[in-house]
mmCIF file of the N, C-alpha and C atoms, coordinates in Angstrom:
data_MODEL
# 
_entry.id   MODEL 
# 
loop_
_atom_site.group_PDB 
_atom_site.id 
_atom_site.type_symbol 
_atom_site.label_atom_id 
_atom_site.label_alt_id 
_atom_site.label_comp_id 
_atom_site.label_asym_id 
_atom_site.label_entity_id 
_atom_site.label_seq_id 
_atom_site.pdbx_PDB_ins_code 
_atom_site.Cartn_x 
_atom_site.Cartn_y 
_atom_site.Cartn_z 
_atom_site.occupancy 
_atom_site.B_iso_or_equiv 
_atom_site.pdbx_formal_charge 
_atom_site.auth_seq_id 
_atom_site.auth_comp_id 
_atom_site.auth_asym_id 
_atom_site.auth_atom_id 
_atom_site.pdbx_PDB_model_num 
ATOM 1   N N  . UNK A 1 1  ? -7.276  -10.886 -8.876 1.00 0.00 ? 1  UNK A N  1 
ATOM 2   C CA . UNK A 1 1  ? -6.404  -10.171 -7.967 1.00 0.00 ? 1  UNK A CA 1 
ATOM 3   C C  . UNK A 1 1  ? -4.974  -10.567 -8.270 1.00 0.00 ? 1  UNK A C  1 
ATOM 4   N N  . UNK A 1 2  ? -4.374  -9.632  -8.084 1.00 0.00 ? 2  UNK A N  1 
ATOM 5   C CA . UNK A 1 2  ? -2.580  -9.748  -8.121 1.00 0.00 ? 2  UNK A CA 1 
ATOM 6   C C  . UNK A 1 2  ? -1.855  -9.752  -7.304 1.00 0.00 ? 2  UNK A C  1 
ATOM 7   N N  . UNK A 1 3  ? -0.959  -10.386 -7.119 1.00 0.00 ? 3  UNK A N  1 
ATOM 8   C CA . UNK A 1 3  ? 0.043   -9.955  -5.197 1.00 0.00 ? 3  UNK A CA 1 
ATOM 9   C C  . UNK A 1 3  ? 1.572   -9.829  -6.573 1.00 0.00 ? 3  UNK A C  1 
ATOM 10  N N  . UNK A 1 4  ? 2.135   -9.351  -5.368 1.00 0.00 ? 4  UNK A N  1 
ATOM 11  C CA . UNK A 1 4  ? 3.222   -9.062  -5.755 1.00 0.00 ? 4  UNK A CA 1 
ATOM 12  C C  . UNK A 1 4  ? 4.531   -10.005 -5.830 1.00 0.00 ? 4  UNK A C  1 
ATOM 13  N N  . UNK A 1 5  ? 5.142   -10.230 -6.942 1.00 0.00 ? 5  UNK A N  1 
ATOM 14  C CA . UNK A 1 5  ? 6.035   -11.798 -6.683 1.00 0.00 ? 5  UNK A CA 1 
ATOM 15  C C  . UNK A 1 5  ? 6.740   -11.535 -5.246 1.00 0.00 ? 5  UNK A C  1 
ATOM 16  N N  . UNK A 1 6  ? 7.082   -10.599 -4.948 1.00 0.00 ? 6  UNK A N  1 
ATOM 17  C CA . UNK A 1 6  ? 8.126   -10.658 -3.903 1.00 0.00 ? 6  UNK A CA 1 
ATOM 18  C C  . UNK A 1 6  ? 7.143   -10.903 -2.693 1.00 0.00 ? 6  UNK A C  1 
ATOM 19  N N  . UNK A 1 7  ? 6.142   -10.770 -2.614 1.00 0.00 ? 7  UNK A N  1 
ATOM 20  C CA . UNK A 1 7  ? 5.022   -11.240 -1.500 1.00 0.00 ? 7  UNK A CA 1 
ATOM 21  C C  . UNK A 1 7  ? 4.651   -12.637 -1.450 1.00 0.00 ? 7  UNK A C  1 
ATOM 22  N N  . UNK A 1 8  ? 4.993   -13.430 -2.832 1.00 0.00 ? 8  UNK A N  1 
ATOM 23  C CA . UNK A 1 8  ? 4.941   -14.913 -2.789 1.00 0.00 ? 8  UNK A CA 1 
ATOM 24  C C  . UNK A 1 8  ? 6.255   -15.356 -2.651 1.00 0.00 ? 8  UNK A C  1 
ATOM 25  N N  . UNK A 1 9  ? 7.671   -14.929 -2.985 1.00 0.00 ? 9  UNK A N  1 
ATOM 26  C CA . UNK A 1 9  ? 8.525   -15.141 -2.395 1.00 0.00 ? 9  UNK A CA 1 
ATOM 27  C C  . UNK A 1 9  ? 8.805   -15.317 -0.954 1.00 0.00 ? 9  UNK A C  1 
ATOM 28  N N  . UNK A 1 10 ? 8.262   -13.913 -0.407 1.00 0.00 ? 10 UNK A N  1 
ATOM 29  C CA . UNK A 1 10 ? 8.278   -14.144 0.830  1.00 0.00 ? 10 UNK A CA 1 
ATOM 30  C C  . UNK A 1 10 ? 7.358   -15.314 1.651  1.00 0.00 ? 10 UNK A C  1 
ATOM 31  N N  . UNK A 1 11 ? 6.102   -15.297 1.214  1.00 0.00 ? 11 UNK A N  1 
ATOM 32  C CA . UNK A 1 11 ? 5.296   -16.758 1.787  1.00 0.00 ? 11 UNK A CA 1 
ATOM 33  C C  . UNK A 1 11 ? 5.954   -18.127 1.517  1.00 0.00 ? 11 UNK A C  1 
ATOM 34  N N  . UNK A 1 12 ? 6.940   -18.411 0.126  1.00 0.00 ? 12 UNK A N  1 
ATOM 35  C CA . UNK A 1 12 ? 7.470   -19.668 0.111  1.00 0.00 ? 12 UNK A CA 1 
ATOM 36  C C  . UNK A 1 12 ? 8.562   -19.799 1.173  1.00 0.00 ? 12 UNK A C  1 
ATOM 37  N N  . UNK A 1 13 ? 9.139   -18.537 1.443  1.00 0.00 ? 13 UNK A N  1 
ATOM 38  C CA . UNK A 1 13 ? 10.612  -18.714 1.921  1.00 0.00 ? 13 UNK A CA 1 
ATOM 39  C C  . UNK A 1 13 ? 10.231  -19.151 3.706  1.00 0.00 ? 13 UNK A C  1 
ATOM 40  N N  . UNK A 1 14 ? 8.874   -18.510 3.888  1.00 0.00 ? 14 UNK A N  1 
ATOM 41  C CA . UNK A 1 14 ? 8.827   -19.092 5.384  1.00 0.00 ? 14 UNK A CA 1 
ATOM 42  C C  . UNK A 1 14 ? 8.149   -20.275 5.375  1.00 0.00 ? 14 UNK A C  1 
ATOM 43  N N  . UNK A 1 15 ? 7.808   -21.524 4.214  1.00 0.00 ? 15 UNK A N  1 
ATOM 44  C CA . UNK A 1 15 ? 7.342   -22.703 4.302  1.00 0.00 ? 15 UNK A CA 1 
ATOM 45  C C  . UNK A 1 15 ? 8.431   -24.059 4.945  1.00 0.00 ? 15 UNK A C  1 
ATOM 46  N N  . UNK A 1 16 ? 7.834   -25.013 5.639  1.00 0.00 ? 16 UNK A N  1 
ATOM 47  C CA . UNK A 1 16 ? 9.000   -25.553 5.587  1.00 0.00 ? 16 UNK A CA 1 
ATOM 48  C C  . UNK A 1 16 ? 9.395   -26.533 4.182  1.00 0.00 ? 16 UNK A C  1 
ATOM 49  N N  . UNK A 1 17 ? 10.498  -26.840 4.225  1.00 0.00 ? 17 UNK A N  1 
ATOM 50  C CA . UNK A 1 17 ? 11.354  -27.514 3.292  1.00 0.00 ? 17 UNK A CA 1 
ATOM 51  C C  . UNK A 1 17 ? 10.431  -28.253 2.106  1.00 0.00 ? 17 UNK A C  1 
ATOM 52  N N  . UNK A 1 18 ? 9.835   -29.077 2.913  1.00 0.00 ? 18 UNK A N  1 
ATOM 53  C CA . UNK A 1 18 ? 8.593   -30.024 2.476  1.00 0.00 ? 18 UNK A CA 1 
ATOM 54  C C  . UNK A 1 18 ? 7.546   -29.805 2.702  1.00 0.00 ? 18 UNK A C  1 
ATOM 55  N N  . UNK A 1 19 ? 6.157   -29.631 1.419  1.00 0.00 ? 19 UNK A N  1 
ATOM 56  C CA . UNK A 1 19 ? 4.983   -29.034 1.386  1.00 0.00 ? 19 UNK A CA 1 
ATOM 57  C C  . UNK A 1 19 ? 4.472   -29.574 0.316  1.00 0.00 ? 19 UNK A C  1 
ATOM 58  N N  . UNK A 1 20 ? 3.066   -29.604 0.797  1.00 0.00 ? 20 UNK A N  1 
ATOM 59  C CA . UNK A 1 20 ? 1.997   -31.149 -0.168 1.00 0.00 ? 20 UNK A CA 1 
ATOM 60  C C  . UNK A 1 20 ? 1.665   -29.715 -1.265 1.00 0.00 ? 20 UNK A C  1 
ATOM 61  N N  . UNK A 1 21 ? 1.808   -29.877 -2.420 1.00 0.00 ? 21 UNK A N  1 
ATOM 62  C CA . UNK A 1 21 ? 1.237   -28.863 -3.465 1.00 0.00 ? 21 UNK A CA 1 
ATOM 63  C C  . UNK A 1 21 ? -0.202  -28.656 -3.289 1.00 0.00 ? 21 UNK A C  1 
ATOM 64  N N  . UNK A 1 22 ? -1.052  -29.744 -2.614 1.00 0.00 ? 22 UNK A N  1 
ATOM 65  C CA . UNK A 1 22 ? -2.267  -28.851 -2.473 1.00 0.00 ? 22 UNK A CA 1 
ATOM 66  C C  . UNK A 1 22 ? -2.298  -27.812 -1.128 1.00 0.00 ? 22 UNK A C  1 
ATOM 67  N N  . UNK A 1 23 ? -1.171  -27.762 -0.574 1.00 0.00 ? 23 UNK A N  1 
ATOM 68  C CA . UNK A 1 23 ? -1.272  -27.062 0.816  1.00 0.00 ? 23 UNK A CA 1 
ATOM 69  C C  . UNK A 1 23 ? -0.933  -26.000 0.190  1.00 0.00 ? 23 UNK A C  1 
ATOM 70  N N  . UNK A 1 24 ? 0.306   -25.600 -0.428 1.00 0.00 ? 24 UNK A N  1 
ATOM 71  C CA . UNK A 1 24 ? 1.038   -24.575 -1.291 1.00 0.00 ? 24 UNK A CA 1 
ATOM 72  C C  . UNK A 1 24 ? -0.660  -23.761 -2.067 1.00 0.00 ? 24 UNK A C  1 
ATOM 73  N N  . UNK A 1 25 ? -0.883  -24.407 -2.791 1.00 0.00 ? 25 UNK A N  1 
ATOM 74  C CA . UNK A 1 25 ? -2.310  -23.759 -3.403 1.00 0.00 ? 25 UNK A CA 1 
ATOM 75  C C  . UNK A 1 25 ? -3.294  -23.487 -2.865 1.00 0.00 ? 25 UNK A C  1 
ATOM 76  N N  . UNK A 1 26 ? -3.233  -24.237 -1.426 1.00 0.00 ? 26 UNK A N  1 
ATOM 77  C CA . UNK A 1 26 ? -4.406  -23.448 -0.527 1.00 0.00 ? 26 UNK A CA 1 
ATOM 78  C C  . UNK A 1 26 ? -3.725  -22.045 0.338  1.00 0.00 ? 26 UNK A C  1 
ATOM 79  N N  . UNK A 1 27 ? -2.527  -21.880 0.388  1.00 0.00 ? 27 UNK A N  1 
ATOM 80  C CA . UNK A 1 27 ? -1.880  -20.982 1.007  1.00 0.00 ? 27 UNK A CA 1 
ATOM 81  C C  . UNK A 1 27 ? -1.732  -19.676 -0.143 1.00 0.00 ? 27 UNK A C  1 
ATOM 82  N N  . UNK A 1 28 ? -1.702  -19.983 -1.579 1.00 0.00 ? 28 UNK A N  1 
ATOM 83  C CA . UNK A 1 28 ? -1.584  -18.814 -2.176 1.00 0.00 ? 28 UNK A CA 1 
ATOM 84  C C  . UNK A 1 28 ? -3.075  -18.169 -1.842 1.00 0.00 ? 28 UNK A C  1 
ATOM 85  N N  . UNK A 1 29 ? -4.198  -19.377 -2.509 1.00 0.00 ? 29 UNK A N  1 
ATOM 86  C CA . UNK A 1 29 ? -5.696  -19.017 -2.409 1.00 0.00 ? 29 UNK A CA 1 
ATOM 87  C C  . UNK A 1 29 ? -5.758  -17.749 -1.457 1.00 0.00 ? 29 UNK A C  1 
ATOM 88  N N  . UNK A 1 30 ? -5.371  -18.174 -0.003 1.00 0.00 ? 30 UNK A N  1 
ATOM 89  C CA . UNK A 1 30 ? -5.964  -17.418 1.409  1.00 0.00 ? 30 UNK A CA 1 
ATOM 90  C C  . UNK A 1 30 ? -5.629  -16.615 1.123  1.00 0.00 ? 30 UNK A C  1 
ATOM 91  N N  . UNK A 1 31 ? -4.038  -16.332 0.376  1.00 0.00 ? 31 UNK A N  1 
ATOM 92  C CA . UNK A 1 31 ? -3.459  -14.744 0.691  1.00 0.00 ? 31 UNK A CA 1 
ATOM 93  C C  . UNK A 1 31 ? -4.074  -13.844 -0.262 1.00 0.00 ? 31 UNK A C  1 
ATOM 94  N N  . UNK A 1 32 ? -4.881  -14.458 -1.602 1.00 0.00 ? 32 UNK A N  1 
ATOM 95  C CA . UNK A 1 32 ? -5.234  -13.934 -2.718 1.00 0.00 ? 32 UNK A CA 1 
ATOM 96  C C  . UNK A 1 32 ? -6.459  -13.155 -1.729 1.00 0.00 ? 32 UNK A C  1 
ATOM 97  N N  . UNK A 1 33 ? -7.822  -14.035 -1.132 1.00 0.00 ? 33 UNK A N  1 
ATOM 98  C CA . UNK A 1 33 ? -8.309  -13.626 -0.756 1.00 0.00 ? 33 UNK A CA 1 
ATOM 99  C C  . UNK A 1 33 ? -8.269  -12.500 0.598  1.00 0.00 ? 33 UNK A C  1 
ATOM 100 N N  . UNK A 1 34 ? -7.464  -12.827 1.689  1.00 0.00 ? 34 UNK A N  1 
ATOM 101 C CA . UNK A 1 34 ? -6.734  -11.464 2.450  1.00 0.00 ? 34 UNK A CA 1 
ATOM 102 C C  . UNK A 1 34 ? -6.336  -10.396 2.216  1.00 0.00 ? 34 UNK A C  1 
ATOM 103 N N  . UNK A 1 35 ? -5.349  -10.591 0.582  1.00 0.00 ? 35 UNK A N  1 
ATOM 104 C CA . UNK A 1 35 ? -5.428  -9.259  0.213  1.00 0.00 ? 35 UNK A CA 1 
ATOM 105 C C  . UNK A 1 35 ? -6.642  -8.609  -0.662 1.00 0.00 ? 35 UNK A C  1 
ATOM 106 N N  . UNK A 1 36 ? -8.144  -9.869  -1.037 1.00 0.00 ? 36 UNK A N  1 
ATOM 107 C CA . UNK A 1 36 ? -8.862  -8.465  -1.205 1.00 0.00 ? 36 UNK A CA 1 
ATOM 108 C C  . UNK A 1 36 ? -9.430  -8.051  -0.787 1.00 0.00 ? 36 UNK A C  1 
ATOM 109 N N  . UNK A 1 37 ? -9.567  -8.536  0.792  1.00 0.00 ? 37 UNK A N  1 
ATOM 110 C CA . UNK A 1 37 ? -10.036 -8.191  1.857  1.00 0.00 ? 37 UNK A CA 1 
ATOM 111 C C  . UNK A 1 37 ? -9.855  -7.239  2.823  1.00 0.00 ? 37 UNK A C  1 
ATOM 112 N N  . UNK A 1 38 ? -8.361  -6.875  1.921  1.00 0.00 ? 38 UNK A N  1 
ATOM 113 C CA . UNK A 1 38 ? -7.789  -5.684  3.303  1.00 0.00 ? 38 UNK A CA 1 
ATOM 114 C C  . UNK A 1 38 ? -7.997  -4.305  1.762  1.00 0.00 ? 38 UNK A C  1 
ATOM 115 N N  . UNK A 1 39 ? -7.923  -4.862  0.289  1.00 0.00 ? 39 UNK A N  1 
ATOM 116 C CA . UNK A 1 39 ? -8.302  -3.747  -0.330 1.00 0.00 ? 39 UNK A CA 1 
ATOM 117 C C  . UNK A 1 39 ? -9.753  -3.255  0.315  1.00 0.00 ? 39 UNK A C  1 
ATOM 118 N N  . UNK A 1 40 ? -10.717 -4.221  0.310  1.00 0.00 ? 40 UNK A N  1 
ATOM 119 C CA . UNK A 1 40 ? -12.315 -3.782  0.396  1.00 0.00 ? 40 UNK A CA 1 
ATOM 120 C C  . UNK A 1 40 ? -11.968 -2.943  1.751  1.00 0.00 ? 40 UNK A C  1 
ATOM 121 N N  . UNK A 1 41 ? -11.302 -3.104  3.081  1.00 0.00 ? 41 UNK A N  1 
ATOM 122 C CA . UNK A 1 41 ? -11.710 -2.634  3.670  1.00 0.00 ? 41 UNK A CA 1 
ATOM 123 C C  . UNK A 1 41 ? -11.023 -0.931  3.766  1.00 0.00 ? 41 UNK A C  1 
ATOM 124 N N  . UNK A 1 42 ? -9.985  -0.949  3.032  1.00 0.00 ? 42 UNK A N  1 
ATOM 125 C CA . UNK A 1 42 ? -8.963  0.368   2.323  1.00 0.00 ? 42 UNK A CA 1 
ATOM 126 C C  . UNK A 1 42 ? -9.978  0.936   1.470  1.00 0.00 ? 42 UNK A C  1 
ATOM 127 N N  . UNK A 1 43 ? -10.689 0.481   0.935  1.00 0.00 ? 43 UNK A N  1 
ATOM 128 C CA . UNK A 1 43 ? -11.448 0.928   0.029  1.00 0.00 ? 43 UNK A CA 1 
ATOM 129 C C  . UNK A 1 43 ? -13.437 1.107   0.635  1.00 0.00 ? 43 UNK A C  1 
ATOM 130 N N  . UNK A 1 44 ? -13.282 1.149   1.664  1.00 0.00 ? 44 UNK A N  1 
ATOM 131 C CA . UNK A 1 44 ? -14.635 1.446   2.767  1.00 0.00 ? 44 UNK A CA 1 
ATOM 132 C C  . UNK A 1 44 ? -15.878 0.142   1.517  1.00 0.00 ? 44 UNK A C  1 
ATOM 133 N N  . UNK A 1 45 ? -15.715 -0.529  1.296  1.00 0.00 ? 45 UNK A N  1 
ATOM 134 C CA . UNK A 1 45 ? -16.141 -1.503  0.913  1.00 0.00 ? 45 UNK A CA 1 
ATOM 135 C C  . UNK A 1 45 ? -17.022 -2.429  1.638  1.00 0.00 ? 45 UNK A C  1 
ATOM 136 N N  . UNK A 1 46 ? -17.481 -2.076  2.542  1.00 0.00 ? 46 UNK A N  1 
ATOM 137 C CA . UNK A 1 46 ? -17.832 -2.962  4.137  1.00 0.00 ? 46 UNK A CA 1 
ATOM 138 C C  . UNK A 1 46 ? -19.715 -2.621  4.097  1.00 0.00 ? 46 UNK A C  1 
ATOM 139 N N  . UNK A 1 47 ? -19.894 -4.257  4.944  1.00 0.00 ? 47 UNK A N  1 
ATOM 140 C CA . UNK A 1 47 ? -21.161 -3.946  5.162  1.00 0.00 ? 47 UNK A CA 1 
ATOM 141 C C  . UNK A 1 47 ? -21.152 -4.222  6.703  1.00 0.00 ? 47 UNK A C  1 
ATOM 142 N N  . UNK A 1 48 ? -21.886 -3.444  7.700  1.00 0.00 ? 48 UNK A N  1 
ATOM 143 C CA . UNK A 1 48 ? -21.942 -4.066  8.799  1.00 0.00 ? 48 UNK A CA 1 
ATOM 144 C C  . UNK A 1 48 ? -22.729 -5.168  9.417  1.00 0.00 ? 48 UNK A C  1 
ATOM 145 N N  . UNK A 1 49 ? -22.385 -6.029  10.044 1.00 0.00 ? 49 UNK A N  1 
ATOM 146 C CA . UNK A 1 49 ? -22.782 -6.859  10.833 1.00 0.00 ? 49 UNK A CA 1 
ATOM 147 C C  . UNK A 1 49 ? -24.251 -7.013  10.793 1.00 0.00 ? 49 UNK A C  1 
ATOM 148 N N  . UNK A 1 50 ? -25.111 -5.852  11.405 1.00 0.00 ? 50 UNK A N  1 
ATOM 149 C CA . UNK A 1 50 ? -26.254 -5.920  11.551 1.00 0.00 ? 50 UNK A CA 1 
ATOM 150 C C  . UNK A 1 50 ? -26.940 -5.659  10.240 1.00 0.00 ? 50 UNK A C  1 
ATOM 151 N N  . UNK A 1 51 ? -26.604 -5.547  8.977  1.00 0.00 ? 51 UNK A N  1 
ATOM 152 C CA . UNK A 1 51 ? -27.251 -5.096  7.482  1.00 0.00 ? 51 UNK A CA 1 
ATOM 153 C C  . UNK A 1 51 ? -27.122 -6.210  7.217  1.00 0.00 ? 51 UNK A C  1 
ATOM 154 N N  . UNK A 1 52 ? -25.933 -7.369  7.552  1.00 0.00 ? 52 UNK A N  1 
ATOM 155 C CA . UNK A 1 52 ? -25.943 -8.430  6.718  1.00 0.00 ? 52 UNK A CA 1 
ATOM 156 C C  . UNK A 1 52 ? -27.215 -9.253  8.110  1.00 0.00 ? 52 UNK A C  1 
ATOM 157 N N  . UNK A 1 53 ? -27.028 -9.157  8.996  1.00 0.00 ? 53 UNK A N  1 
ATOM 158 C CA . UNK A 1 53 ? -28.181 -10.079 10.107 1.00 0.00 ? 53 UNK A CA 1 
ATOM 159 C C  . UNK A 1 53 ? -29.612 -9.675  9.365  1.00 0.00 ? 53 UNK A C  1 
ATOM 160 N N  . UNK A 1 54 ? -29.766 -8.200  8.664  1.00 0.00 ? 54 UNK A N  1 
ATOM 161 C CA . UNK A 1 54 ? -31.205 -7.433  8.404  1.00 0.00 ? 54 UNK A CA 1 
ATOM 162 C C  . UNK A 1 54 ? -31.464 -8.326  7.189  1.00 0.00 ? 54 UNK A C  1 
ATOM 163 N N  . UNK A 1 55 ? -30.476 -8.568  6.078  1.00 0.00 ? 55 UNK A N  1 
ATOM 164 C CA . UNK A 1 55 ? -30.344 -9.016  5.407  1.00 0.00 ? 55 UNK A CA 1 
ATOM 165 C C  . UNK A 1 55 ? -31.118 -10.533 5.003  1.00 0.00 ? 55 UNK A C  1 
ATOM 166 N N  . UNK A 1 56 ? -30.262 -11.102 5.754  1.00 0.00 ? 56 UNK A N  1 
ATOM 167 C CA . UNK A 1 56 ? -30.383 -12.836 5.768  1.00 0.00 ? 56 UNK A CA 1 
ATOM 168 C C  . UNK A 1 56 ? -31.688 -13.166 6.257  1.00 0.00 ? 56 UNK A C  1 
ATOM 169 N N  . UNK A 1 57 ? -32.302 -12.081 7.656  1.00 0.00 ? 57 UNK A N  1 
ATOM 170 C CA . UNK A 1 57 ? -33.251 -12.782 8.139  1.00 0.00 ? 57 UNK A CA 1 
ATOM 171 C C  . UNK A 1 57 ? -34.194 -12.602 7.064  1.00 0.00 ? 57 UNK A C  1 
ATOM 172 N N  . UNK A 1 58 ? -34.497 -11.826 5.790  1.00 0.00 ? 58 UNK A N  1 
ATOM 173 C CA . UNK A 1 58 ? -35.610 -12.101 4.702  1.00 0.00 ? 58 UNK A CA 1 
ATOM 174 C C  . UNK A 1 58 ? -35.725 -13.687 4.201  1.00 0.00 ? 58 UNK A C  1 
ATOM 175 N N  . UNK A 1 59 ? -34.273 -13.714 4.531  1.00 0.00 ? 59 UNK A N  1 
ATOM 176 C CA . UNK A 1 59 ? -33.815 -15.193 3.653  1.00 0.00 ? 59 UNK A CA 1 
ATOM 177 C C  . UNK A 1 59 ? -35.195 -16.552 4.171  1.00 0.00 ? 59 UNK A C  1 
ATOM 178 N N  . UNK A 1 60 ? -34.848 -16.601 5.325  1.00 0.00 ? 60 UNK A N  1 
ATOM 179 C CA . UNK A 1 60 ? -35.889 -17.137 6.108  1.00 0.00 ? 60 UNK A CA 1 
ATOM 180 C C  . UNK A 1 60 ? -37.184 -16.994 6.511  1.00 0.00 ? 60 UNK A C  1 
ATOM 181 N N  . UNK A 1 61 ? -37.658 -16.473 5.987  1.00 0.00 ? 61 UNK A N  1 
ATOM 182 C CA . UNK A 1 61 ? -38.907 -15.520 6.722  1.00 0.00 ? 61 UNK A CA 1 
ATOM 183 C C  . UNK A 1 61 ? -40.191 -16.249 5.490  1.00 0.00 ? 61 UNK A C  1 
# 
């Protein structure tokens, strides 16, 4: 996935001053994953709730 520099610009510019580099890399991570989370759901990509419950309970069974 790709974000846009000016979208990581904007996430550094609201950090404060001082930031542990593994916090910085867990903060790009999230946004990497948010945005492909808001593609999947732009993109009807979705499973509902109860397919993934129909799902899992084989897991166990």
């Amino acid at each position: 996935m790709i974000i846009a520099k000016q979208q990581v610009i904007d996430m550094i510019e609201g950090l404060p001053e001082r930031i542990d580099v593994d916090e910085l890399m867990y903060r790009l991570y999230l946004r990497e994953k948010l945005e492909a989370a808001e593609e999947d759901v732009r993109e009807d990509r979705l499973i509902s709730h109860e397919e993934v419950v129909k799902e899992t309970t084989k897991w166990f069974k």
